[in-house]
N, C-alpha and C positions, 0 to 999 in steps of 0.2 A: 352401089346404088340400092337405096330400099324401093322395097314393091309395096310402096303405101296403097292402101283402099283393098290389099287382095290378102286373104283368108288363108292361113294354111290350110287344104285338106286333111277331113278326118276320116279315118279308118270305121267303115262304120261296126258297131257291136247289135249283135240280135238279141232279144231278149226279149222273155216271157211276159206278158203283164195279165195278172189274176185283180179282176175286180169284183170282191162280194158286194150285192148290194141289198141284203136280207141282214144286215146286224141294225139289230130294234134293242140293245140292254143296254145304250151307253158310250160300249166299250170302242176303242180305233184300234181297229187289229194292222199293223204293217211288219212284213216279213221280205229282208229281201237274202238274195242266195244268188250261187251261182248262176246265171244267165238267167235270174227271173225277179220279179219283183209283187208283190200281192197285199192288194190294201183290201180292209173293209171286210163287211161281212159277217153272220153268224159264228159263233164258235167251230159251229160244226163245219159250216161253209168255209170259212178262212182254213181248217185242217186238212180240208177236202181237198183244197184247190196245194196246201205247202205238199202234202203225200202226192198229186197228183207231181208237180213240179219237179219232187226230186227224184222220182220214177222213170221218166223225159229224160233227165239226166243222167242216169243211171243208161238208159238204154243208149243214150248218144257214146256215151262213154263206152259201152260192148262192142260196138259198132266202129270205134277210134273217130269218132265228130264230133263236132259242136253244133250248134246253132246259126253260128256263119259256115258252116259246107254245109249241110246235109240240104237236101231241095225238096223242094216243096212237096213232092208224092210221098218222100221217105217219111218227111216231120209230116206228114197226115196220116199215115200207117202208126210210127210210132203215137202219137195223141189219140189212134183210134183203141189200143192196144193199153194205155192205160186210163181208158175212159174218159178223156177229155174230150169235149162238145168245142166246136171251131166255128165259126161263122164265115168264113173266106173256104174249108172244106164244104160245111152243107151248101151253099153257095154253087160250089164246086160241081156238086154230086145232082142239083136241082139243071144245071145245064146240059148236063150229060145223057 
């Protein structure tokens, strides 16, 4: 018997998403990588956010995680540590 109308579950994947939105020359910057993805942006802004990205990864990886285990204090420690601004952290930190 088929299970018509019913969806297999999916596994979900976590992942980074960097959006510049200061590119004024033109250019459509899109970069994607390991657990992140990054559109847009100034030159400078778009290399900010790929160094920042593969930094995150770098640390999950010393660590033995990814982005689906590590919880939500740790990925706010690590983003605070390679300089990335979070919106769901200052959030965080304004209720506290």
């Amino acid at each position: 018997m088929s299970q018509k109308g019913k969806t297999p579950k999916m596994k979900k994947k976590a992942c980074l998403l960097g959006l510049g939105l200061d590119g004024k020359d033109g250019h459509t910057r899109i970069t994607t990588g390991e657990n992140f993805k990054l559109v847009g942006g100034s030159e400078e802004t778009h290399g900010s956010m790929q160094e920042k990205a593969v930094k995150v990864n770098e640390h999950l990886k010393r660590r033995g995680k990814t982005l689906d285990t590590v919880d939500h204090e740790e990925f706010y420690e690590i983003a605070d540590k390679v300089g990335m601004p979070l919106l769901d952290a200052q959030r965080a930190r304004q209720r506290n």
